[in-house]
C-alpha positions as CSV (number, residue, x, y, z in Angstrom):
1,X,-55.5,40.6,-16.8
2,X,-55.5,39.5,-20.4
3,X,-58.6,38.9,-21.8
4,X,-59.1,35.1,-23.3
5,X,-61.9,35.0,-26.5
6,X,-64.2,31.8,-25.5
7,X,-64.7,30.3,-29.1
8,X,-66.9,27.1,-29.8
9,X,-64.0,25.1,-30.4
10,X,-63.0,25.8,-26.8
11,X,-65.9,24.9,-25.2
12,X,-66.2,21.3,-27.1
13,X,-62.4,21.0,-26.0
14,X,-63.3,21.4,-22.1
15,X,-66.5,19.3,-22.1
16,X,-67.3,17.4,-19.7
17,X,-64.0,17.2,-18.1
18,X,-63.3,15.7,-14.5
19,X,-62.0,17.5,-12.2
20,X,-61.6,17.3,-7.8
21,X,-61.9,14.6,-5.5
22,X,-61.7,10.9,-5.7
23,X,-64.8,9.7,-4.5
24,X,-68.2,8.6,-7.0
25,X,-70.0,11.9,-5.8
26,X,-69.9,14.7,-8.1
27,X,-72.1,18.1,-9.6
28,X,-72.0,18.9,-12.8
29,X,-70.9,22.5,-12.9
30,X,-72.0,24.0,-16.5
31,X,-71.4,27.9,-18.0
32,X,-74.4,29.4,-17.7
33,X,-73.9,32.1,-20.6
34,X,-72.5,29.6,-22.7
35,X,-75.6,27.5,-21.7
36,X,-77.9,30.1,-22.9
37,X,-76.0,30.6,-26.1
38,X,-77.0,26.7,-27.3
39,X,-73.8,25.3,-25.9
40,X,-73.2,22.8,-23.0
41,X,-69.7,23.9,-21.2
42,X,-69.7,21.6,-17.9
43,X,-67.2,19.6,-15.8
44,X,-67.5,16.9,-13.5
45,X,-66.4,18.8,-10.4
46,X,-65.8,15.5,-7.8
47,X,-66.1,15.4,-3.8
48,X,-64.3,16.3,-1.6
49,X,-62.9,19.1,-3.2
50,X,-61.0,22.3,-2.3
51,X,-60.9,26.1,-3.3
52,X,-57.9,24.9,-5.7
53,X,-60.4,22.5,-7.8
54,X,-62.8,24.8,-8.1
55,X,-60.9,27.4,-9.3
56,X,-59.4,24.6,-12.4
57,X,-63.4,23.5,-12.8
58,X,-64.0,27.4,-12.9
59,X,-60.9,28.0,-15.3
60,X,-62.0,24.6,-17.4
61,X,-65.9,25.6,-18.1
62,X,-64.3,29.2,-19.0
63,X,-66.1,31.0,-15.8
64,X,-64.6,34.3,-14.9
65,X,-63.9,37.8,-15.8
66,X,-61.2,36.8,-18.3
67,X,-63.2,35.2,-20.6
68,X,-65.2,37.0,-23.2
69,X,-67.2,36.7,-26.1
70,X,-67.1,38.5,-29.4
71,X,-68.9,41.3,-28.0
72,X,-66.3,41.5,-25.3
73,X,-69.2,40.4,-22.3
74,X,-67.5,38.1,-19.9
75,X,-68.3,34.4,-18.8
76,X,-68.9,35.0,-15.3
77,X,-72.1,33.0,-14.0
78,X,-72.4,28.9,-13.6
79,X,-74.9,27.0,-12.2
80,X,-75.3,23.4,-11.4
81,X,-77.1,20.7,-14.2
82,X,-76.7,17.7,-12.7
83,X,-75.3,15.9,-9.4
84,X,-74.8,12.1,-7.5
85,X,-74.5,13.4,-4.3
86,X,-76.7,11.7,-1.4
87,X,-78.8,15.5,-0.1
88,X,-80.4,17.9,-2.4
89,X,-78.5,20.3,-4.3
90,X,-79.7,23.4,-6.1
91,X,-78.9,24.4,-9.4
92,X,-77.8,27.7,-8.0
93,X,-75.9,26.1,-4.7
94,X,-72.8,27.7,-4.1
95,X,-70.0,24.9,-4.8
96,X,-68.0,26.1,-1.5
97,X,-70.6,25.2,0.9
98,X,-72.0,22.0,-0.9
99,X,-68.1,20.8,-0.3
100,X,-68.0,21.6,3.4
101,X,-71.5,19.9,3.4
102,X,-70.2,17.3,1.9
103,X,-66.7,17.4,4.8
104,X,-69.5,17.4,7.3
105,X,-70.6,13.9,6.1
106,X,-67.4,12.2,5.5
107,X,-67.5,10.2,8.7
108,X,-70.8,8.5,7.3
109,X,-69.4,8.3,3.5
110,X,-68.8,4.2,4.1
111,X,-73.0,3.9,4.6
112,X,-75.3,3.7,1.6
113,X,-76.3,7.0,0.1
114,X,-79.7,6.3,1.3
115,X,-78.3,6.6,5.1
116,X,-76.6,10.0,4.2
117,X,-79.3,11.4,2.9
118,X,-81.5,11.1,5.9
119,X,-78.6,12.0,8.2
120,X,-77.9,14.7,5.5
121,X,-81.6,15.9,6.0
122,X,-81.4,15.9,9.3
123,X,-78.2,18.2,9.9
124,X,-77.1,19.4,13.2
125,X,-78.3,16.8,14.7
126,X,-76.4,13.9,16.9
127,X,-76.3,10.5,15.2
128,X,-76.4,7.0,15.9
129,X,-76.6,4.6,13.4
130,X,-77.2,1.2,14.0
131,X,-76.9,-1.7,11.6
132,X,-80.2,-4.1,11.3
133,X,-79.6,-7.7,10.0
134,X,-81.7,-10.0,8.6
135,X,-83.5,-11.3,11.7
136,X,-86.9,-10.8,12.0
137,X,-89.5,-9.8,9.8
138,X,-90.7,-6.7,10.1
139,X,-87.9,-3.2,10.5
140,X,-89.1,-3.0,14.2
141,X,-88.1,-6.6,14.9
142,X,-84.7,-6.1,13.2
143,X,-84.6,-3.2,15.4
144,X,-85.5,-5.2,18.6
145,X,-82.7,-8.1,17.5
146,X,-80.2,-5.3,17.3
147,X,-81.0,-3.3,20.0
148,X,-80.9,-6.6,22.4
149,X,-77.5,-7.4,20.9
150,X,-75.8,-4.4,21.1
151,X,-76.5,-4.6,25.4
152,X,-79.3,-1.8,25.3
153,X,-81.7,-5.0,27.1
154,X,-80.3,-7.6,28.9
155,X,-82.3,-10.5,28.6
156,X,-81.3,-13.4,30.4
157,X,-80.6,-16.8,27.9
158,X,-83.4,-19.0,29.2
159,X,-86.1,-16.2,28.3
160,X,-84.9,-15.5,24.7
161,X,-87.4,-17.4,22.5
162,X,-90.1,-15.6,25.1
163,X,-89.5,-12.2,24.1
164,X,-91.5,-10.0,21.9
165,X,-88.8,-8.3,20.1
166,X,-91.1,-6.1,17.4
167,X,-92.8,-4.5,20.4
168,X,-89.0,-3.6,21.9
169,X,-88.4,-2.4,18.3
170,X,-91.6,-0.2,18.1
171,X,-91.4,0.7,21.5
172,X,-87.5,2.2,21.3
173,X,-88.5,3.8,17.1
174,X,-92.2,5.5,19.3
175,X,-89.6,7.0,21.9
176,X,-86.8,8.4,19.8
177,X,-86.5,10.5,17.0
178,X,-84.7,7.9,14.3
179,X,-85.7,6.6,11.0
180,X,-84.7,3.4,8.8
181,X,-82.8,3.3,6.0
182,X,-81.9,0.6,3.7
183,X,-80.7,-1.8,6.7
184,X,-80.0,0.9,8.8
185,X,-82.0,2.7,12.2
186,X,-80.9,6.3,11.9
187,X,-81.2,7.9,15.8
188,X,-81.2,11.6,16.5
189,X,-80.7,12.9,19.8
C-alpha cells in the first residue's frame, strides 16, 4: 500500500464534493482528524447508496489507512456534520446501516419527509398510510371522510349529511395505533 501525504491543498480540492445516489437526501460525511486539525474535509454522500460510493466518499474526504500526515499518523476516522434525511442520524452512525435504513424506506420515499419520519420512528412496524383531503375541519373528520370513502363504513346515500364523521375519525385514531402527518393518517398494526 503506498502511502498518500494529505496536504491542505488536497483537502480544499475534495471539499464538499457529491458523491452516491440521486435522490435530495444526503449526510455530510467530514474527516474527523482533518476536522480537528482546523480543516473541513466533507462530501455530500447522497441516498441510496452502495458500498462502492462509500468507498469514493471515503477515498474523496481522504479516510483510510493510506493517507497520512506529516508525522506519518493516518486519516482513518469520519463522522457525520450534517444530513437531510427524514429519521435521526448520529454524528457517529455508521453510513452502511443508515443506507439500508434508508432501502428500508424506499417504498414510502414518494410521501413528505414528515410521513417518513414517523414511519421511520416507528420501524418494524406494519404500515398503512392513508391520504386525508381537505374535507372537514378538524384531522379526525378528515379522517372520518376518508375512512368512509375508502369502504371501511358503508353508509347508505340518504344518511350522508346525518353522520358524525369527527366522532368515526376519533373513534377509529382511539382504537388504533396511527398518527397524522402533514395530510397523512399513519396506521401501525
Amino acid at each position: 500500500m503506498e502511502l498518500v501525504k494529505v496536504t491542505e491543498e488536497m483537502m480544499m480540492e475534495q471539499e464538499g464534493k457529491r458523491v452516491g445516489g440521486d435522490s435530495d437526501h444526503w449526510i455530510y460525511l467530514t474527516n474527523l482528524k482533518a476536522y480537528n486539525e482546523g480543516f473541513l474535509l466533507g462530501v455530500y454522500l447522497h441516498f441510496p447508496f452502495d458500498e462502492e460510493d462509500l468507498a469514493q466518499a471515503y477515498q474523496t474526504i481522504c479516510v483510510g489507512n493510506e493517507f497520512v500526515d506529516e508525522f506519518g499518523y493516518s486519516y482513518e476516522e469520519y463522522f457525520i456534520t450534517d444530513y437531510d434525511v427524514p429519521f435521526s442520524v448520529g454524528e457517529y452512525d455508521f453510513p452502511q446501516s443508515l443506507a439500508e435504513r434508508y432501502d428500508s424506506l424506499e417504498e414510502y420515499m414518494s410521501y413528505p419527509d414528515e410521513v417518513v419520519q414517523v414511519i421511520a420512528e416507528n420501524r418494524g412496524a406494519e404500515v398503512t398510510v392513508i391520504e386525508l383531503d381537505d374535507t372537514g375541519v378538524s384531522d379526525h373528520e378528515k379522517l372520518g371522510y376518508a375512512l368512509v370513502d375508502l369502504g371501511y363504513y358503508d353508509i347508505p346515500e340518504h344518511l350522508a349529511n346525518y353522520i358524525d364523521y369527527e366522532a368515526i375519525g376519533r373513534d377509529y385514531d382511539f382504537g388504533t395505533s396511527g398518527e397524522f402527518a402533514n395530510g397523512y393518517y399513519i396506521e401501525f398494526g
